[in-house]
matplotlib code that plots the C-alpha trace (Angstrom):
import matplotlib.pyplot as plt

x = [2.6, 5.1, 8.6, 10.7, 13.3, 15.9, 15.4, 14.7, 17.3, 17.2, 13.5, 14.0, 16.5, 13.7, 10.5, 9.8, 10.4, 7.2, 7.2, 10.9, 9.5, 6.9, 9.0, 11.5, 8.9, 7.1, 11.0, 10.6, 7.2, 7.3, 7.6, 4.0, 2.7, 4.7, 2.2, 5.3, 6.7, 9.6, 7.2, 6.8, 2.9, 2.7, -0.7, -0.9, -4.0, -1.9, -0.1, -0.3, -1.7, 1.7, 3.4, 0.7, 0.7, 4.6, 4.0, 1.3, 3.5, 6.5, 4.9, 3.9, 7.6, 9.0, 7.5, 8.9, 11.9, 12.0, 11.7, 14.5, 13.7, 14.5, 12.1, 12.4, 9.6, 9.5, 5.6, 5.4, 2.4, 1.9, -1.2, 1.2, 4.2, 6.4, 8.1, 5.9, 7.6, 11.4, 12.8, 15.9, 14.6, 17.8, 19.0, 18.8, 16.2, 14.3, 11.4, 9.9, 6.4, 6.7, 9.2, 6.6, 5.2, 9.1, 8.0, 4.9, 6.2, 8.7, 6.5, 3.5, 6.3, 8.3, 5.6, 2.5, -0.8, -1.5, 1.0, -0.3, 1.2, 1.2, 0.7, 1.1, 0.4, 1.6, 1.5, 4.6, 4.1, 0.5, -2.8, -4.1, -7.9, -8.1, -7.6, -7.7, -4.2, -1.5, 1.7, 3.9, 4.2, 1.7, 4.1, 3.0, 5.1, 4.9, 5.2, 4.7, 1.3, 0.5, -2.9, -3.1, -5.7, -6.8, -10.1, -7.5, -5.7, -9.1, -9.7, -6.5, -7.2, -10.6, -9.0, -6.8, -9.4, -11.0, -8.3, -9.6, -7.3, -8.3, -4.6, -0.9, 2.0, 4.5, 4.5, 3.2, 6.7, 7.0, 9.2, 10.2, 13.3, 11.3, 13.5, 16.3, 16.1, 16.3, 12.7, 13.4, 13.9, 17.7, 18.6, 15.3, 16.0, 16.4, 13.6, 11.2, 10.5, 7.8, 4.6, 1.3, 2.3, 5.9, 6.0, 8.1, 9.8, 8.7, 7.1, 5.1, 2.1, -1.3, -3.0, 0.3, 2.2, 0.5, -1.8, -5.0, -6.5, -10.1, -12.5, -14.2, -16.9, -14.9, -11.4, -8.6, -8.3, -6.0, -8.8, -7.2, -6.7, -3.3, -1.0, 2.2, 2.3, 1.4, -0.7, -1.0, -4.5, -3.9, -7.5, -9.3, -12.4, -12.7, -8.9, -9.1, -8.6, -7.3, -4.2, -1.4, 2.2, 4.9, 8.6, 9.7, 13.3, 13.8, 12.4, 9.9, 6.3, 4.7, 1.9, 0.3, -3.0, -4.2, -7.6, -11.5, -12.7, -15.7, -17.5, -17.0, -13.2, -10.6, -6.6, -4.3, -2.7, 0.6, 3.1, 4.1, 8.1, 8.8, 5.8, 6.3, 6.1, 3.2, 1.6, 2.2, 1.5, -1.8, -2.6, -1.6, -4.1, -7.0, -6.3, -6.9, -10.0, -10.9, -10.8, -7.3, -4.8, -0.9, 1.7, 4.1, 3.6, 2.4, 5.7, 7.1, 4.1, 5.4, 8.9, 10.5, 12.5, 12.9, 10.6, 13.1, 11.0, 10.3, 7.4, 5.4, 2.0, 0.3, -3.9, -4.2, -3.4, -3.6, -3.7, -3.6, -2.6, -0.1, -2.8, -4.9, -2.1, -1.6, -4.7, -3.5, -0.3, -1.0, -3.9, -3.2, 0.7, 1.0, 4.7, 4.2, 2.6, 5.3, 8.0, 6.1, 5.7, 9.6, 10.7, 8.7, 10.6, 14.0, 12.5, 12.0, 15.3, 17.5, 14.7, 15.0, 16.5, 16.8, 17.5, 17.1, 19.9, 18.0, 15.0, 16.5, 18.4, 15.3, 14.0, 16.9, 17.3, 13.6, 14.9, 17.4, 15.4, 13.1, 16.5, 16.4, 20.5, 21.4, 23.2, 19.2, 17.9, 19.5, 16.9, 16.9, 13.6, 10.2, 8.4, 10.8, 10.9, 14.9, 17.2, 19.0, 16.4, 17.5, 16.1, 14.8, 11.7, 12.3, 13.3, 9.6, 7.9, 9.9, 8.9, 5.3, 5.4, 6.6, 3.6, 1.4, 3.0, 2.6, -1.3, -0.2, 1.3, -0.9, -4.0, -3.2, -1.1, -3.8, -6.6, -4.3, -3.5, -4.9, -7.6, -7.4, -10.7, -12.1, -10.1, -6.7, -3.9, -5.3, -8.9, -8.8, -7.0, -7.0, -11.0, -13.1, -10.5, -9.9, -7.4, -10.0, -11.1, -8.0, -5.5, -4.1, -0.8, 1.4, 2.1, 5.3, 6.2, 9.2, 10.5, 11.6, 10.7, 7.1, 6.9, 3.9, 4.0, 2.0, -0.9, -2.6, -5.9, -5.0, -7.9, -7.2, -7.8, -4.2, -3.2, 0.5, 2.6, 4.5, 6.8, 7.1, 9.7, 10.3, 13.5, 14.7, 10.9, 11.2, 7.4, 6.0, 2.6, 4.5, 5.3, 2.0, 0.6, 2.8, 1.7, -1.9, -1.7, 0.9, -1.4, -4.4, -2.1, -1.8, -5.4, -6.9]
y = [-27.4, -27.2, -27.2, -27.4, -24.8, -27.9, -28.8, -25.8, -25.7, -29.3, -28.6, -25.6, -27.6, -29.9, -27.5, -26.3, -23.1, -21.1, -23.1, -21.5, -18.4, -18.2, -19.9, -17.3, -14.5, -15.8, -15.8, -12.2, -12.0, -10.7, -13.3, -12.8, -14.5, -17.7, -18.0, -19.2, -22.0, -22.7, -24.0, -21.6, -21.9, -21.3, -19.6, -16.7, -15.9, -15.1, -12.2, -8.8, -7.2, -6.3, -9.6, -11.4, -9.1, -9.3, -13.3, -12.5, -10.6, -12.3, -15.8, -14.1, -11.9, -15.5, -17.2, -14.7, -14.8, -18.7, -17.0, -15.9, -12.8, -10.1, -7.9, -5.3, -4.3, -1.7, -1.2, 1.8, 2.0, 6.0, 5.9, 4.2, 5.9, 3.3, 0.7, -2.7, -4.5, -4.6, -6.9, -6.1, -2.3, -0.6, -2.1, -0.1, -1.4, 0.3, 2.1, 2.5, 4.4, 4.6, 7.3, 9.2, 9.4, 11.2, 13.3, 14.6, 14.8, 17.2, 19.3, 19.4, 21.0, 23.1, 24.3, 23.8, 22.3, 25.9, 26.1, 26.8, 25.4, 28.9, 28.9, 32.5, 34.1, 37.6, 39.3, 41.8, 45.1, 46.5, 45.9, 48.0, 48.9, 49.7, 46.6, 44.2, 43.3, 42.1, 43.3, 41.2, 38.0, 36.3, 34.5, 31.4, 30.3, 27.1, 26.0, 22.0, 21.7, 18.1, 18.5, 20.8, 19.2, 20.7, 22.4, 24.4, 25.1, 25.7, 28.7, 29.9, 30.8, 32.4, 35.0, 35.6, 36.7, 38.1, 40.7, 41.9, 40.4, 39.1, 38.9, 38.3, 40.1, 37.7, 34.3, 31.7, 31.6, 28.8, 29.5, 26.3, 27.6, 26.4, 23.1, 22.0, 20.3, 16.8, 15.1, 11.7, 11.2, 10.7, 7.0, 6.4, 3.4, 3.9, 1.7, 3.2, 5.4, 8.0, 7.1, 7.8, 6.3, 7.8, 11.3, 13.5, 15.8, 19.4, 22.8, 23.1, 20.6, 19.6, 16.1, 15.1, 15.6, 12.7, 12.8, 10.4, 9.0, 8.5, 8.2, 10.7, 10.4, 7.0, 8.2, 8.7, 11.7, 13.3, 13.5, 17.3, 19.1, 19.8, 20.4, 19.4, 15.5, 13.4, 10.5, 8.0, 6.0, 2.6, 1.4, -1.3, -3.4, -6.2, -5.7, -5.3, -2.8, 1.0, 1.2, 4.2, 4.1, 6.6, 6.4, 7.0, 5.5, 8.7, 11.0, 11.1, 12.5, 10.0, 8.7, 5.1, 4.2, 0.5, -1.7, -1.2, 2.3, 2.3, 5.5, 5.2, 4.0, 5.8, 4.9, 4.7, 7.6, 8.0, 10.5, 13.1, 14.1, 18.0, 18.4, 22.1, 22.3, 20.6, 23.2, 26.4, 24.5, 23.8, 27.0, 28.8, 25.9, 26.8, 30.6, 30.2, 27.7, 31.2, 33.7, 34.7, 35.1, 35.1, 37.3, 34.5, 31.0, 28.5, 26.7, 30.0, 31.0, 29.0, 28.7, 28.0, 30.9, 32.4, 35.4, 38.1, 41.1, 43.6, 45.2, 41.6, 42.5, 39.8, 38.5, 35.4, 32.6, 29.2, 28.2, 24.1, 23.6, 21.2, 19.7, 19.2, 17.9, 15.3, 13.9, 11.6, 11.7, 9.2, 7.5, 6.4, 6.7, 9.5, 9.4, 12.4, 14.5, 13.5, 14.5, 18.2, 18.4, 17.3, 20.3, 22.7, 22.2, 22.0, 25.6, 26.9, 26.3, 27.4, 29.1, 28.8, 26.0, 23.8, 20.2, 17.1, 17.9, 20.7, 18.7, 16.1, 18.5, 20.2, 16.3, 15.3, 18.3, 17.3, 13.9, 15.4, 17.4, 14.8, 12.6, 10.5, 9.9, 10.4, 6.5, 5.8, 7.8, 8.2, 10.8, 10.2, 11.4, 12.2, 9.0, 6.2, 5.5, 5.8, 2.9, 5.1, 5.6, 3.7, 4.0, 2.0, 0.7, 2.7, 5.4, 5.6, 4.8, 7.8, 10.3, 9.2, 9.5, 13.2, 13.5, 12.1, 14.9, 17.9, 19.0, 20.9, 17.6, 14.8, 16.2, 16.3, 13.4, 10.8, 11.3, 11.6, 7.7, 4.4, 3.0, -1.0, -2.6, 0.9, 3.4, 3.9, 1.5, -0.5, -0.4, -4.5, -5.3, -7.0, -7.0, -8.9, -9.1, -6.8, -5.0, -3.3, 0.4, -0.3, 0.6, 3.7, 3.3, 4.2, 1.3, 0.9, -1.1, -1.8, -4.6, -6.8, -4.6, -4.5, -1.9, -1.0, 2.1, 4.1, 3.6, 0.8, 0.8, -1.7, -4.5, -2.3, 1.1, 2.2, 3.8, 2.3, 3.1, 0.9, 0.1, -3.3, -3.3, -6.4, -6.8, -9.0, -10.4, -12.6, -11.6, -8.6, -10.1, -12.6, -9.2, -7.9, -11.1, -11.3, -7.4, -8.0, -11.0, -9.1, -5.6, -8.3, -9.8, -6.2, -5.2, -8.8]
z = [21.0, 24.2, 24.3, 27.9, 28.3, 28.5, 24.9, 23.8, 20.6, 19.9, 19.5, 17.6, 15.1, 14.0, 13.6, 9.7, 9.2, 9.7, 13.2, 13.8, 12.9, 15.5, 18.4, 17.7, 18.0, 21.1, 22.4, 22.4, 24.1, 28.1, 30.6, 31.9, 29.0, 30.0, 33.6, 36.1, 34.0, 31.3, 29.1, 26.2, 25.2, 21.0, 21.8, 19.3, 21.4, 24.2, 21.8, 21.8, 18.0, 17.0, 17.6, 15.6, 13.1, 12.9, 12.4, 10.0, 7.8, 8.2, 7.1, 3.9, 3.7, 4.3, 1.3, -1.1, 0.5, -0.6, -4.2, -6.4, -6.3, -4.0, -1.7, 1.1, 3.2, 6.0, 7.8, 10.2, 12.4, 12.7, 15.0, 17.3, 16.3, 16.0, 13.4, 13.1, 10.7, 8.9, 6.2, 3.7, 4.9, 4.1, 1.1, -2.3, -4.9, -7.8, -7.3, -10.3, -10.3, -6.6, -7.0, -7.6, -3.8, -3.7, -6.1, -4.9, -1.7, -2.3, -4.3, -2.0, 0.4, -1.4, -4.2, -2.3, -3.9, -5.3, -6.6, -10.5, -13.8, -16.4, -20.1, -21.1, -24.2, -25.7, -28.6, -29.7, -32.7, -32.4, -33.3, -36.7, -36.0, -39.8, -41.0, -37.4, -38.7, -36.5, -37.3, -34.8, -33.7, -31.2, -28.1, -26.4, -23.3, -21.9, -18.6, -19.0, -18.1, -19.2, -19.0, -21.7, -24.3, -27.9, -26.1, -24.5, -27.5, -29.2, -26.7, -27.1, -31.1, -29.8, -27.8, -30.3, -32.5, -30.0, -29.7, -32.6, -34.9, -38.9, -40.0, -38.5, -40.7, -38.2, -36.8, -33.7, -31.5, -29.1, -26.3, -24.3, -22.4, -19.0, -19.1, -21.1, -24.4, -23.4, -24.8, -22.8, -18.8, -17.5, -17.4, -19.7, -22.2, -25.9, -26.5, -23.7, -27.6, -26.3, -26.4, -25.1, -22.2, -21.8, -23.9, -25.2, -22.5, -23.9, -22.2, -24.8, -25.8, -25.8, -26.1, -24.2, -27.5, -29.0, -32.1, -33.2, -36.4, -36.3, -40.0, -41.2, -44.1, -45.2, -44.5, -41.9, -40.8, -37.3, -34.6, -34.4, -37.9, -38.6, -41.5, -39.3, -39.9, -43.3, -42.9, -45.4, -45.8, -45.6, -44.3, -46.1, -45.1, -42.2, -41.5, -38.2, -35.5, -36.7, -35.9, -36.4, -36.3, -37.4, -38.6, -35.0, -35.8, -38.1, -35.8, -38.6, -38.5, -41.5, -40.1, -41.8, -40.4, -41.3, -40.3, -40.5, -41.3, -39.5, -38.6, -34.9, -35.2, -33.6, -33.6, -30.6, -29.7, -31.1, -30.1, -32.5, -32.6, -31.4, -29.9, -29.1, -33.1, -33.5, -30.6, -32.9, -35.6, -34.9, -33.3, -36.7, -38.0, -35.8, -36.2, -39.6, -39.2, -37.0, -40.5, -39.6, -42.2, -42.6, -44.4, -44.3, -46.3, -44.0, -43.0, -42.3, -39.9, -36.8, -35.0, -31.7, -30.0, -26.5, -25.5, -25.1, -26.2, -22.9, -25.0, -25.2, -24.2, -22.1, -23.4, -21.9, -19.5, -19.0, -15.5, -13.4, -10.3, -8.3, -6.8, -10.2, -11.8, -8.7, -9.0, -12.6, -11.5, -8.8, -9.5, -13.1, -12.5, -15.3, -16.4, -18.0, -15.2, -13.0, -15.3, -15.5, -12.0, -11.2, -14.4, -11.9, -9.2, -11.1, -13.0, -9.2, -8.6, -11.3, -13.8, -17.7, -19.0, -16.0, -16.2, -14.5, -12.0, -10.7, -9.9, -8.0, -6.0, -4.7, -4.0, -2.1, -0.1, 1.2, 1.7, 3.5, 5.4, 6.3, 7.5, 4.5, 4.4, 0.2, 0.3, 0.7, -2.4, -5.2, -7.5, -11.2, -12.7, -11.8, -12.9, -12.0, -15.2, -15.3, -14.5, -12.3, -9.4, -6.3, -2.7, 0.1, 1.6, 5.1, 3.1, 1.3, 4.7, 6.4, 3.4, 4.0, 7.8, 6.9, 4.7, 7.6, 9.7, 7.3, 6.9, 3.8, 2.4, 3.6, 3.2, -0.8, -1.0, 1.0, -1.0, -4.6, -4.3, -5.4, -3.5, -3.5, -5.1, -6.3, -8.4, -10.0, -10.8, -7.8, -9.3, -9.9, -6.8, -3.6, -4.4, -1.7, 0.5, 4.0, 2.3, -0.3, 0.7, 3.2, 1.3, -0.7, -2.3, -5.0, -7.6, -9.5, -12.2, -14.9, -16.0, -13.5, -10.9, -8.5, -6.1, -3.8, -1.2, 0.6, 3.5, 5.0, 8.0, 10.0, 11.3, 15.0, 13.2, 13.1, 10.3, 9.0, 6.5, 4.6, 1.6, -0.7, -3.0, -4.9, -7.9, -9.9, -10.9, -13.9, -13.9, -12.1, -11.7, -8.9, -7.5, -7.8, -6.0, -3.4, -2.4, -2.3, 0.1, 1.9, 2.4, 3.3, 5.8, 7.0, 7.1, 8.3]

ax = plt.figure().add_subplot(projection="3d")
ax.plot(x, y, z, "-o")
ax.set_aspect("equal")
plt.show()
């Protein structure tokens, strides 16, 4: 197609849109390409990589434009070192999961990936070798390690015992005073109830606070023994799937469990109110599965408190890392683990009993610090599972070109993140397409909201980074579509 410079606009009036879009871009192409003549030649041929893959990505950006809903996209090219690609950049949208590339960000820099998650236990009194009796009280302190599991609490009774101990005149004493008592996110909604997938908020807990039913010889049983929750036995034959619920609307721990009791079936996992409770609770449990014995009647063997006692004598810890933790965080979007790791920096900062305020102030003074101005980034939670995280596509693609820039950062962050067609939330994505093995980003997803952000290898080896962020989605899978033609449009 050939226009003349003389009828240039009224040519430009009658094109379709995608033809205006590429007339306008050629507009912006040197002179050169135009060989001596006001004739503008529409050979994409003729273009450098960068303007076709500007008209690549704008044809798709375009379409969802055409949408009702709303979408910012900002694409750096970091090999390059400069911006590709800008649409609705600077406005403020919801993140949601991909809040936590913020998150980890901040705490690969101001933690570092060594930085090690501590479960500490103590015991107070002294130890009588006449009788191996404990006459004290045995301290565990958590630290909000999320990856805590009932193996760990398992070894935890063993070396216990192993101190030599048969019998415990005191109690199991659960201090949680690492973060405040808040068990949900800030701006979290009422019906976001915790669950597997979004926990309670506590220190303190194993199994990520969340019990399990499976059958044993013919009947329901918790996968863990414990004498902390009831569960009622409501199995019968051929009715289906097992399934557990609990009275969650009065912060209730009365467990039903319904459907087939098969040998091999196993409930959902269902999160268990106070889950810093049901930690000392079940130790005490195990302790006793161990031969130990208690002074105290079994509902007076366990409490919560804060470790105050200077003569507590340290016997064992628990220890993660950052970059342990990061791993689940990313790839399968933990909630959970993000919440931990944004409580670690908020306890860095301001020590027992630190709150959500404490966290994102450490997170937006590395936004800060990275240039990131705060009407850009608004820090909520963790996860991105509040209603009150706001930021912008360029502000995500500046926090990852810091990461790209900081060995100590990018190094951990990179390989932490879904790759497209192969592993994570992006395991059954973009599959046979150039953008699989390509790409390694953070999803995010709530309701109404589709967010993608992280890296992209582009079809001339440059690495980019980039940030979709789609809102108002009457379904997110329209979101989720219109990223994985985007990120092939990227890569092709």
């Amino acid at each position: 197609m050939c226009i003349k410079g003389g009828n240039l606009v009224k040519g430009l009036m009658i094109m379709d849109r995608k033809i205006q879009a590429l007339a306008f871009a050629l507009l912006a192409v040197p002179m050169m390409l135009f060989a001596q003549t006001d004739t503008l030649v529409a050979d994409t041929a003729a273009l450098s990589w960068g303007d076709r893959f500007r008209l690549r990505v704008d044809s798709v950006v375009q379409t969802a434009e055409a949408d009702h809903y709303f979408t910012g996209v900002s694409i750096y090219d970091l090999t390059a070192d400069s911006l590709l690609y800008s649409h609705n950049a600077d406005k403020l949208l919801r993140p949601a999961s991909t809040q936590k590339v913020m998150t980890a960000v901040a705490a690969l820099d101001v933690l570092g990936a060594g930085h090690k998650y501590e479960t500490k236990a103590y015991y107070t009194g002294h130890i009588s070798a006449e009788d191996s009796t404990l006459h004290g009280d045995i301290y565990v302190v958590g630290d909000f390690d999320p990856a805590y599991t009932s193996s760990d609490l398992r070894l935890l009774a063993q070396n216990i015992k192993k101190l030599g101990i048969n019998r415990i005149t005191g109690r199991i004493v659960g201090d949680v005073s690492m973060k405040d008592t808040l068990t949900m996110g800030n701006g979290w909604c009422w019906d976001d109830v915790p669950s597997a997938v979004e926990a309670y908020l506590s220190p303190l807990t194993f199994n990520r606070g969340c019990a399990t039913v499976e059958i044993e010889e013919g009947r329901a049983v918790f996968s863990v023994p414990t004498t902390y929750m009831t569960l009622t036995d409501s199995t019968r034959p051929k009715s289906g799937r097992l399934k557990a619920v609990r009275n969650w609307v009065d912060n209730g721990n009365d467990f039903v469990v319904t459907g087939t009791p098969t040998r091999t079936a196993k409930s959902n996992p269902i999160s268990v109110y106070r889950p810093e409770r049901y930690f000392v609770c079940t130790l005490a449990d195990m302790l006793r599965s161990e031969g130990v014995t208690f002074s105290a009647p079994s509902q007076e063997t366990y409490a919560i408190d804060t470790l105050a006692d200077s003569s507590l004598i340290p016997f064992y810890i628990c220890a993660r890392t950052v970059e342990q933790i990061l791993q689940q965080m990313m790839k399968d979007s933990d909630n959970l683990f993000a919440e931990s790791m944004f409580y670690q920096l908020a306890n860095m900062k301001a020590g027992r009993w630190a709150t959500w305020k404490d966290g994102a102030a450490v997170v937006d003074s590395v936004m800060r610090r990275i240039g990131i101005p705060a009407a850009q980034c608004k820090v909520a939670d963790g996860s991105g599972v509040s209603l009150y995280n706001y930021t912008t596509p360029s502000a995500q693609v500046a926090a990852l070109r810091y990461a790209y820039g900081k060995d100590h950062i990018y190094r951990y962050l990179y390989p932490s993140l879904p790759i497209a067609g192969r592993d994570g939330t992006l395991e059954r994505r973009m599959r046979k397409t150039s953008a699989e093995m390509n790409v390694r980003a953070k999803t995010g997803t709530v309701t109404g909201v589709s967010c993608l952000a992280g890296y992209c290898r582009a079809s001339n080896g440059n690495l980019l980074a980039f940030s979709i962020m789609s809102n108002g989605l009457y379904k997110t899978s329209v979101g989720r579509d219109f990223q994985d033609v985007l990120c092939e449009a990227m890569s092709k």
